[in-house]
C-alpha positions as CSV (number, residue, x, y, z in Angstrom):
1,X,0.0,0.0,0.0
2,X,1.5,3.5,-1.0
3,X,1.5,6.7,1.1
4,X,-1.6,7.9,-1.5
5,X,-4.2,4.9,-0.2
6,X,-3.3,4.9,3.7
7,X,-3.4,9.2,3.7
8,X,-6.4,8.7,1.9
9,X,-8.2,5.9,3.8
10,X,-7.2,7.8,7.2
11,X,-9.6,10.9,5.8
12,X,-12.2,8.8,4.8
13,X,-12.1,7.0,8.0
14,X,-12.5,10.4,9.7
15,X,-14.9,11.8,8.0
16,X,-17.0,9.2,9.1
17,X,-16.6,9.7,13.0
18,X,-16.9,14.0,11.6
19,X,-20.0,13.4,9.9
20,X,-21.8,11.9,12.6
21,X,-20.6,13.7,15.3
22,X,-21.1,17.7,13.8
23,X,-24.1,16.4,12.1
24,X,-25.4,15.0,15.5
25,X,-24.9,18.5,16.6
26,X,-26.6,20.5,13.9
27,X,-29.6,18.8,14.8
28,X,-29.5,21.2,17.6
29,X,-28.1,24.5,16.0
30,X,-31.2,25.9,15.1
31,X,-33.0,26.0,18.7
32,X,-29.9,27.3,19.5
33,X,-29.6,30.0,17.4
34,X,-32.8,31.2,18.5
35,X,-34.6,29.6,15.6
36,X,-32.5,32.6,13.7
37,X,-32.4,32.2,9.7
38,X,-28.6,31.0,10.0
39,X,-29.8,28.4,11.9
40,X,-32.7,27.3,9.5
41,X,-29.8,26.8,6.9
42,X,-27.7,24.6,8.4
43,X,-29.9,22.5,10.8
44,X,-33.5,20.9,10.8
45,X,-35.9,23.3,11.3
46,X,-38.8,20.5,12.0
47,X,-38.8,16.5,12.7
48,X,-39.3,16.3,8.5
49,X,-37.0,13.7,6.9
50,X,-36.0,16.4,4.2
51,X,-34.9,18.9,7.4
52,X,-32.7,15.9,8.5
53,X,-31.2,15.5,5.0
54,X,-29.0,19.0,5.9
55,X,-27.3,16.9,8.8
56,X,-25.1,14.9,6.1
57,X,-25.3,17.8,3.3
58,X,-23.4,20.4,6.0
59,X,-21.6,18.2,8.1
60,X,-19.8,16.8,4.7
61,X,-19.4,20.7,3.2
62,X,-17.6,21.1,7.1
63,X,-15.2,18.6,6.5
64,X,-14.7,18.7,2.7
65,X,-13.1,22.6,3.3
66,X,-11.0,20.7,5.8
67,X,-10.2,17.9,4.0
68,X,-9.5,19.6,0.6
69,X,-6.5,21.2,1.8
70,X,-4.8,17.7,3.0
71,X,-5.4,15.4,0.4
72,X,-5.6,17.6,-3.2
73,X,-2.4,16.4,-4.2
74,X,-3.6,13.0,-4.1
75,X,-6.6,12.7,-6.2
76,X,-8.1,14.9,-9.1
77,X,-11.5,14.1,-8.5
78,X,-12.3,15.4,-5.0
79,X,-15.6,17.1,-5.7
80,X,-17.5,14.9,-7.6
81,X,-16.3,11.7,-5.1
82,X,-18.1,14.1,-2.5
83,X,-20.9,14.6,-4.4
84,X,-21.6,11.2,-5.1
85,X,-21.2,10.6,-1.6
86,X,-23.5,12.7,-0.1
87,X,-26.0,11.7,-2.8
88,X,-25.8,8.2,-1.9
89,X,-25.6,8.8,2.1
90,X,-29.2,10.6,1.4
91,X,-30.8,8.5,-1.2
92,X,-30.1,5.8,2.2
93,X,-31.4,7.6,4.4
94,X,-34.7,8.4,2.3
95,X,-35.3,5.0,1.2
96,X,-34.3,3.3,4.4
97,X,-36.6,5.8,6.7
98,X,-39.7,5.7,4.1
99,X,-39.3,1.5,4.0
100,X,-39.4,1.1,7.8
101,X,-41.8,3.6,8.4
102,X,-44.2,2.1,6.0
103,X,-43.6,-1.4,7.9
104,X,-43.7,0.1,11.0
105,X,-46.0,3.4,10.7
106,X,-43.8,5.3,13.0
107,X,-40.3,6.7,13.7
108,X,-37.9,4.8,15.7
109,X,-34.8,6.9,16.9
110,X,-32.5,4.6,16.8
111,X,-33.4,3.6,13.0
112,X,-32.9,6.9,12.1
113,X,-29.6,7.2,14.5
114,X,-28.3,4.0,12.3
115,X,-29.3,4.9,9.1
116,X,-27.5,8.3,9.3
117,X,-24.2,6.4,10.7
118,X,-24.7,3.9,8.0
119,X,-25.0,6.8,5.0
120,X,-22.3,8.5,6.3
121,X,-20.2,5.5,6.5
122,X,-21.8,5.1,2.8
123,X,-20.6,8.8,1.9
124,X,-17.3,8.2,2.8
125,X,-16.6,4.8,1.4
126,X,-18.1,5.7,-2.0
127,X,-15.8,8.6,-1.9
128,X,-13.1,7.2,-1.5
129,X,-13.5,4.6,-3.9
130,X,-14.2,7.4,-6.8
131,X,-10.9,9.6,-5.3
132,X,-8.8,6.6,-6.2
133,X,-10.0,6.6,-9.6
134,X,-8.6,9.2,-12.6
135,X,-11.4,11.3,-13.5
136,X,-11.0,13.9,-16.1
137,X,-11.6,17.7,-15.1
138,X,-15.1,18.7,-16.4
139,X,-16.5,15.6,-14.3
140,X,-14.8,17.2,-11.0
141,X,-16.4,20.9,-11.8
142,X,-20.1,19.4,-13.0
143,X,-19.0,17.7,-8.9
144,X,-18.8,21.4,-7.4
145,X,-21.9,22.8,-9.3
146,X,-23.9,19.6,-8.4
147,X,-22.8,19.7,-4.5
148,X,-23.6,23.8,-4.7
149,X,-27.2,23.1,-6.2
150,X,-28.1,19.9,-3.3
151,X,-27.6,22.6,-1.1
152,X,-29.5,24.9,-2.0
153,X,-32.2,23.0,-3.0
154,X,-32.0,21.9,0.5
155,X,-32.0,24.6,1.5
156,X,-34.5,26.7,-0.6
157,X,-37.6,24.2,0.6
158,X,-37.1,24.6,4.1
159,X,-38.4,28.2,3.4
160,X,-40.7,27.2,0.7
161,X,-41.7,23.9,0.8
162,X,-43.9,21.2,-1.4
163,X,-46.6,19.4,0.4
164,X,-45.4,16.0,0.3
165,X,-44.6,13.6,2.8
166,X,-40.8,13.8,3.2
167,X,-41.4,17.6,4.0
168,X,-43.9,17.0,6.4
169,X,-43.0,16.8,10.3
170,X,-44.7,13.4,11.3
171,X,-44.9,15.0,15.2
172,X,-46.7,18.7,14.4
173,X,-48.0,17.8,11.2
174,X,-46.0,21.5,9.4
175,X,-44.1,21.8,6.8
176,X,-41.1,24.3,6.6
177,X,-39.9,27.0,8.4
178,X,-42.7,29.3,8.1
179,X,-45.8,27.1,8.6
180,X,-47.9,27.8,11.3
């Protein structure tokens, strides 16, 4: 194994333990911003799967500024690894909240708890697995512009958005920030 793979792998590795640790603790951040804007951004804003789909999104951005900076010599394809990451880390969590609480017709914390563990430790390995591939530039920049629009999609229907299920907060019955 070169110096590439293990500098690599011990990022990865870390993300994982970042990712669930800061995005544990934006689950908090806007209560404790005083349900401030800022706050609505970066953390749920209700009990809505969608809200909890920023966790991953934001606690990934954290670390990829971080992480960047380490490992850019070693890979060309940072951003769209990410991207692909935090797509599949989601698309886990979506499907694997929506099947059990279809079986089960409830929440269960510590599904939810496991699911985000397992899609970040899903974010990470498929990222690493991409970043020790060649990938040609365009495919990296269509990465950045891809991660930039997840968030703010993400972003844009906490403040405005559809009336669908995985917007809807299964404990008040709201959707969004501004629904009263």
């Amino acid at each position: 194994m070169n110096l590439y793979y293990n500098r690599l792998k011990k990022w990865e590795i870390g993300g994982v333990f970042w990712i669930t640790i800061v995005g544990s603790l934006l689950h908090f951040i806007y209560e404790w911003s005083n349900k401030s804007t800022i706050g609505a951004v970066f953390g749920p804003v209700n009990e809505s799967l969608w809200e909890h789909l920023k966790l991953g999104y934001w606690s990934l951005a954290f670390y990829m500024i971080i992480e960047y900076w380490f490992i850019r010599r070693y890979t060309n394809n940072f951003l769209i690894a990410k991207t692909t990451g935090i797509l599949a880390m989601n698309l886990l969590i979506v499907i694997g909240v929506s099947a059990y609480t279809a079986i089960s017709k409830k929440h269960i914390f510590i599904l939810d708890i496991g699911l985000f563990i397992l899609g970040a430790i899903l974010c990470q390995y498929i990222s690493f697995k991409i970043m020790e591939k060649e990938t040609n530039n365009i495919l990296n920049k269509a990465g950045l512009v891809l991660f930039i629009l997840i968030g703010f999609v993400l972003v844009f229907f906490t403040f405005k958005p559809l009336h669908y299920s995985i917007f809807r907060d299964p404990t008040k019955g709201i959707y969004g920030i501004d629904d009263k």
